[in-house]
C-alpha positions in Angstrom: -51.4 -3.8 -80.3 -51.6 -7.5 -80.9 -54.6 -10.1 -79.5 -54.7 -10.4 -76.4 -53.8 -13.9 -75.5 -56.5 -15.6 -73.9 -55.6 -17.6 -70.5 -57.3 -20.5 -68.5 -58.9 -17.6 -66.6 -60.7 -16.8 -69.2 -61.6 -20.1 -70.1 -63.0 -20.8 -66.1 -65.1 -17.6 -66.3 -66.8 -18.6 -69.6 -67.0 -22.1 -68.0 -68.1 -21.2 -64.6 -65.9 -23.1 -62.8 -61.9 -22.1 -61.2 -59.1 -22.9 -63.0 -57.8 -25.4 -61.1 -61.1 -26.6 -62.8 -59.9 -25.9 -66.3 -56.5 -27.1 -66.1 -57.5 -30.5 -64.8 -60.0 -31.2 -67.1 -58.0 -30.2 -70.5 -54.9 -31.8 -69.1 -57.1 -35.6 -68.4 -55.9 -35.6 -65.0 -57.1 -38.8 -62.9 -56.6 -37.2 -59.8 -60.1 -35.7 -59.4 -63.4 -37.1 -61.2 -65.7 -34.6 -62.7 -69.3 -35.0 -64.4 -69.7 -35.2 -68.4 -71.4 -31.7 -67.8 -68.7 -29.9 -66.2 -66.0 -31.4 -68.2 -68.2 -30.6 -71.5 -68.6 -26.5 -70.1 -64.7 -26.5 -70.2 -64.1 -28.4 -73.5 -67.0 -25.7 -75.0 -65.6 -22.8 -73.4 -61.7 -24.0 -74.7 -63.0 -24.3 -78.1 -65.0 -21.0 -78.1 -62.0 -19.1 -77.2 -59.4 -21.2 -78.6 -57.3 -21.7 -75.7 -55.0 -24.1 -75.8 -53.1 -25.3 -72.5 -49.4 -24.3 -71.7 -46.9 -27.5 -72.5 -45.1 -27.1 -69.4 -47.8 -26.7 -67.4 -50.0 -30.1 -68.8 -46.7 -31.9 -68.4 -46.6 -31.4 -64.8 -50.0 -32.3 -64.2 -49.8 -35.5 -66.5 -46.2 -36.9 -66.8 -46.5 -36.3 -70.6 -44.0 -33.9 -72.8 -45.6 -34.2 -76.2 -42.3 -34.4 -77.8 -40.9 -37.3 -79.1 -37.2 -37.6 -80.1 -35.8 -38.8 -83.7 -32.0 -39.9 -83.3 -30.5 -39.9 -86.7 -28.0 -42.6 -86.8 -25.0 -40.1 -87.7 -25.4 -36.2 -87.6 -23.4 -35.7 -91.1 -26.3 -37.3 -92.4 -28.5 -34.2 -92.3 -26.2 -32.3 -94.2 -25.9 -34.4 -97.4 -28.8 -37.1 -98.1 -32.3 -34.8 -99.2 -34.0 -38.5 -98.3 -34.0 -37.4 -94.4 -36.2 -34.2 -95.2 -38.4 -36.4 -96.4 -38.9 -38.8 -93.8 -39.1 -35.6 -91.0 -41.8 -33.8 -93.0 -43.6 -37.3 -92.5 -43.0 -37.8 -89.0 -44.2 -34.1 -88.3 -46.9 -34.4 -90.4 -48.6 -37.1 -88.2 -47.1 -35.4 -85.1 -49.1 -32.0 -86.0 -52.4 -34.2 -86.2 -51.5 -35.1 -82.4 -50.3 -32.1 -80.9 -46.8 -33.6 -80.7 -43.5 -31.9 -81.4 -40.2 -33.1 -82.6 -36.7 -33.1 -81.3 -33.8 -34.0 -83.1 -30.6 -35.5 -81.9 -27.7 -36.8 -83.5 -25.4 -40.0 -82.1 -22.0 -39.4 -81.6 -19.4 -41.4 -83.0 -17.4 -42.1 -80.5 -20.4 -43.2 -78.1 -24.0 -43.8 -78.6 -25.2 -44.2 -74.6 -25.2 -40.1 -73.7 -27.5 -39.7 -76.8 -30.3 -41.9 -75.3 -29.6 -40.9 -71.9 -30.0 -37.6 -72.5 -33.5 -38.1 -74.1 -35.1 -40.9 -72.0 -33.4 -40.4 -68.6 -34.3 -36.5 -68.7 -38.2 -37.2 -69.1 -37.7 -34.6 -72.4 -39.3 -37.3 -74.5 -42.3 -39.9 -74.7 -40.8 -42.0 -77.1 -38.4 -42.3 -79.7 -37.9 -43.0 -83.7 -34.6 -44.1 -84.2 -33.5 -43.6 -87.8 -31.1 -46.0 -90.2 -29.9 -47.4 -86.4 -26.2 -49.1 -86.2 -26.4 -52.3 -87.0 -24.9 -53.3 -83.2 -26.1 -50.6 -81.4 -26.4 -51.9 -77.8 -27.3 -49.1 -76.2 -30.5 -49.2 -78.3 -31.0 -53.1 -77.9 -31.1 -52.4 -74.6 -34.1 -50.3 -74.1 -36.0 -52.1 -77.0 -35.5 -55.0 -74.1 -36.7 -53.0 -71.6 -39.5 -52.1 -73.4 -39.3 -48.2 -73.9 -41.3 -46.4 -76.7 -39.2 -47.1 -79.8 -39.9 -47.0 -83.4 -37.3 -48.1 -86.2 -37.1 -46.9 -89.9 -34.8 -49.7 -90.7 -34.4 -52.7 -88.6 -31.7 -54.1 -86.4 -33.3 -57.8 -86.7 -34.4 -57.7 -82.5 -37.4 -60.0 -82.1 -38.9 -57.0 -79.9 -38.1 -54.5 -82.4 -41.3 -52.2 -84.1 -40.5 -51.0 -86.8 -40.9 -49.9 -90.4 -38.9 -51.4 -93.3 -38.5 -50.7 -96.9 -36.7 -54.4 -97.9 -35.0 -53.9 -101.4 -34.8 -57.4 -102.5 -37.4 -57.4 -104.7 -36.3 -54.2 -106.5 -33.0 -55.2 -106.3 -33.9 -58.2 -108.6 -35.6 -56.6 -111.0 -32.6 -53.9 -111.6 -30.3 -57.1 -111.9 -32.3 -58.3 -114.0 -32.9 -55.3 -116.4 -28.8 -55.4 -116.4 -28.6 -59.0 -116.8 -31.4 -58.6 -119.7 -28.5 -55.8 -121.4 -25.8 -58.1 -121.5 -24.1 -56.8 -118.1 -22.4 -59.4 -116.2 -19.8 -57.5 -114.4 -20.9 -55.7 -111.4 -20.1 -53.7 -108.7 -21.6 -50.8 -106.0 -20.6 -47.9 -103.9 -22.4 -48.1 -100.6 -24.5 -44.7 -99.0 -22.9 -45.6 -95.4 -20.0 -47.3 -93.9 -21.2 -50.9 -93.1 -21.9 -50.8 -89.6 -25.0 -49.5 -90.6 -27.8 -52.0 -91.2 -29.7 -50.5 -94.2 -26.0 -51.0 -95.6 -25.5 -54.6 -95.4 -28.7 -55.5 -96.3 -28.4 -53.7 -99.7 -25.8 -55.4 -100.0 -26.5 -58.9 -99.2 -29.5 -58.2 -101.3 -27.8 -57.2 -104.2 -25.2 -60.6 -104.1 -28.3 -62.4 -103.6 -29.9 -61.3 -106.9 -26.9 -61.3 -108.6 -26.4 -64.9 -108.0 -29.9 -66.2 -109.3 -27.7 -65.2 -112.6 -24.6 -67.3 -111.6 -23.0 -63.8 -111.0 -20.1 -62.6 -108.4 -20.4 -59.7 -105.9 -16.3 -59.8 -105.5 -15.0 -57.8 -102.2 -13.0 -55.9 -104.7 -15.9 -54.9 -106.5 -17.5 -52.6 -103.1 -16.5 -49.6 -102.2 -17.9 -47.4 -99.4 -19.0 -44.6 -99.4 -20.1 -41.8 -96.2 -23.3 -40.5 -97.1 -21.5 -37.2 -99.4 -22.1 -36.8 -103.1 -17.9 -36.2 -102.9 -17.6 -39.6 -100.8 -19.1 -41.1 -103.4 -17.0 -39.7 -106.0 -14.2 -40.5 -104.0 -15.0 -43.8 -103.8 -15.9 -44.8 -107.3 -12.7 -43.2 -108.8 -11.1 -45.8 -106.2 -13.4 -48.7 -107.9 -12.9 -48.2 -111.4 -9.1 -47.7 -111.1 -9.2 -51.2 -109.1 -12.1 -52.3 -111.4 -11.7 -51.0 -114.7 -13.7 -54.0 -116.7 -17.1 -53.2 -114.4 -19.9 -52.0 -116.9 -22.6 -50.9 -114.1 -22.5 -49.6 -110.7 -25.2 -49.3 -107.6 -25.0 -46.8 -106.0 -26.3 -46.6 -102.7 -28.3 -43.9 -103.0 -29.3 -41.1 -105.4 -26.8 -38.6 -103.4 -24.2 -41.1 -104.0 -25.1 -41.3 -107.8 -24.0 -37.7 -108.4 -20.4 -38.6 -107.7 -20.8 -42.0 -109.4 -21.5 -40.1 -112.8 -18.5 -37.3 -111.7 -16.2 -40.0 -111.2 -17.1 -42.0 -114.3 -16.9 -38.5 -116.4 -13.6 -37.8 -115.0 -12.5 -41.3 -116.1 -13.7 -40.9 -119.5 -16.7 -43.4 -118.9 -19.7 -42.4 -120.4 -23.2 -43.0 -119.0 -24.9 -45.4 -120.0 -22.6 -46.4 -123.0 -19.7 -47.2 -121.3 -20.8 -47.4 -117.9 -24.5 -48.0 -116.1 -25.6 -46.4 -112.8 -28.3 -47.6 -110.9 -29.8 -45.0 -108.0 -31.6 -45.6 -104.4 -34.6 -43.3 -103.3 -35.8 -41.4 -106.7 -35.0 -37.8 -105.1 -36.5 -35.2 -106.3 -33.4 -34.6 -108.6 -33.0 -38.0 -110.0 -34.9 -36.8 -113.4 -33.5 -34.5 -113.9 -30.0 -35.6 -114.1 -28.0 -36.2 -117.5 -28.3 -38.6 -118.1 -31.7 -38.9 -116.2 -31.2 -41.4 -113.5 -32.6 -45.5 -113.1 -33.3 -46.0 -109.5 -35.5 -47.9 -106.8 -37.8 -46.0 -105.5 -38.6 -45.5 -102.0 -41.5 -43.2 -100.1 -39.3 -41.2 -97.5 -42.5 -39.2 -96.3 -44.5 -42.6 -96.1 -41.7 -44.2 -94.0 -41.4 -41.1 -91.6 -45.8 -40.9 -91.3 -46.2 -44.8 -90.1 -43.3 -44.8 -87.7 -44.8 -41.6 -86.2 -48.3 -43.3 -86.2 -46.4 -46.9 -84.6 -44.9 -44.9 -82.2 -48.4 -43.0 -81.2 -49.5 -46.6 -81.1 -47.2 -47.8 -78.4 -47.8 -44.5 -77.0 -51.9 -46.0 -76.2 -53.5 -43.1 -78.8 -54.6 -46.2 -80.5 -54.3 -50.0 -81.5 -50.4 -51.5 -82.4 -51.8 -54.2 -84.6 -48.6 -54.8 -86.2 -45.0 -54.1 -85.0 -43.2 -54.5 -88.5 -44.8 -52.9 -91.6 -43.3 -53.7 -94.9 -43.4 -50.7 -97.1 -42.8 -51.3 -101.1 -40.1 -50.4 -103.1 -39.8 -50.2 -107.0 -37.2 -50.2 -109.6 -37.5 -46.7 -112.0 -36.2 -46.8 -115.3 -34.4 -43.8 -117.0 -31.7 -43.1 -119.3 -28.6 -44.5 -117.2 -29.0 -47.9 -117.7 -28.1 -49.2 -121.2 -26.2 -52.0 -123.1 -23.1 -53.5 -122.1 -20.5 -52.7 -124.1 -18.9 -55.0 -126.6 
């Protein structure tokens, strides 16, 4: 036979006091005011025994689920990009320090109001991380306005907005510049996500923008998009390179999207990096181990997913919100799929 599992009667009769007692002290009610010794004889007796208070029941007495809900910005996501792992192993991470627990939910496609309707309306959440967010996603404006628990990873440029950003600019220059330096001068990308998403076209107005400090185009002819899949982006290159054949490097959204950069190009007969440069998003796990190995920007998924937890606890009152937008770095890797133009 297992444990027995030990209950807030337990806890009372160690404690000396009822249970009603117990379960207002470890639950912080406000409704009744004890002394510091009585509370202190139930917080002893708790720890002694290692009780720890039913969810369901501390939520009726406080008002508080401990859960708090991360809406990815489209469910097909979780399927194909290993960067999301990496950002929910954060967020849990500081969640388990607090007690809290995740739930999940995707947006659907067609309409975006249910999903947060579903979550805020129903009281199953306390707040909410929203995750690469839609670019014009008014159903999420509109409770950033009305001031609901909501943390960003991404930004959709709201003045009320908290958030946590990884901008790309600066790497974005310095893998134009490492092009530039090897004689490359025609240019072109293959997005991670149609470009309603935000993270989307700021990669991509960042990437014009460095490319121009070199007098260099960013031509409409020269994007493609692609949908999050290694095979959309293999798809989508075999469409740019047919309509593009002079291009001599491609950025590819993200490292997920690089694997059917460098399918597409083989397929073609364009090898990496003599005929053709790649440039990744994210460093995955994988991106070294590719052939050849894979020059990216690197960005800290678990980082990303820890501070929007520890934002959102902010807002939540377990501690200070001293900043509502933190900048987190990014850096350009360099590996063997970048090399000289050719002749």
């Amino acid at each position: 036979m297992g444990t027995p599992r030990v209950t807030s009667h337990d806890v009372a009769r160690l404690a000396g006091v009822s249970r009603a007692t117990v379960s207002l002290v470890l639950n912080h009610s406000e409704k009744v005011t004890f002394s510091p010794e009585t509370r202190e004889r139930v917080f002893h007796a708790a720890e002694e025994l290692g009780y720890k208070p039913n969810s369901a029941a501390r939520m009726l007495v406080s008002g508080i689920s401990e859960t708090i809900g991360l809406v990815i910005s489209d469910p097909s996501i979780l399927i194909h990009d290993a960067y999301i792992p990496q950002v929910l192993f954060g967020i849990e991470t500081a969640n388990s320090k607090m007690g809290f627990h995740v739930l999940v939910e995707g947006l659907n496609t067609d309409g975006q109001q249910g999903t947060y309707d579903n979550l805020v309306k129903s009281r199953r959440i306390d707040g909410l991380i929203v995750l690469n967010p839609r670019a014009r996603d008014e159903a999420l404006i509109s409770l950033i306005e009305r001031n609901f628990p909501i943390v960003l990873v991404g930004s959709v440029g709201h003045r009320k907005e908290v958030a946590v950003y990884a901008p790309p600019r600066e790497a974005l220059e310095a893998a134009v510049d490492h092009l530039v330096g090897l004689g490359h001068s025609r240019v072109g990308t293959v997005t991670f996500a149609p470009r309603r998403f935000g993270a989307t076209t700021v990669r991509i107005g960042a990437l014009k923008t460095a490319l121009m400090r070199h007098g260099l185009p960013l031509d409409e002819d020269a994007i493609a998009d692609g949908e999050f899949s290694v095979e959309s982006g293999y798809r989508a290159t075999l469409e740019l390179l047919r309509r593009r054949p002079d291009l001599t490097a491609i950025f590819a959204g993200n490292d997920t999207i690089a694997i059917g950069v460098l399918s597409a190009a083989a397929e073609l007969g364009r090898r990496v990096p003599e005929s053709l440069s790649v440039v990744g998003f994210d460093d995955l796990h994988f991106a070294r181990w590719l052939t050849p190995a894979l020059t990216t920007i690197k960005s800290d998924g678990v980082r990303q997913g820890t501070v929007a937890a520890e934002l959102l606890f902010a807002r939540l009152g377990y501690g200070e919100l001293t900043q509502s937008r933190v900048k987190l770095e990014v850096s350009l890797v360099l590996r063997q799929s970048t090399g000289p133009a050719p002749r």
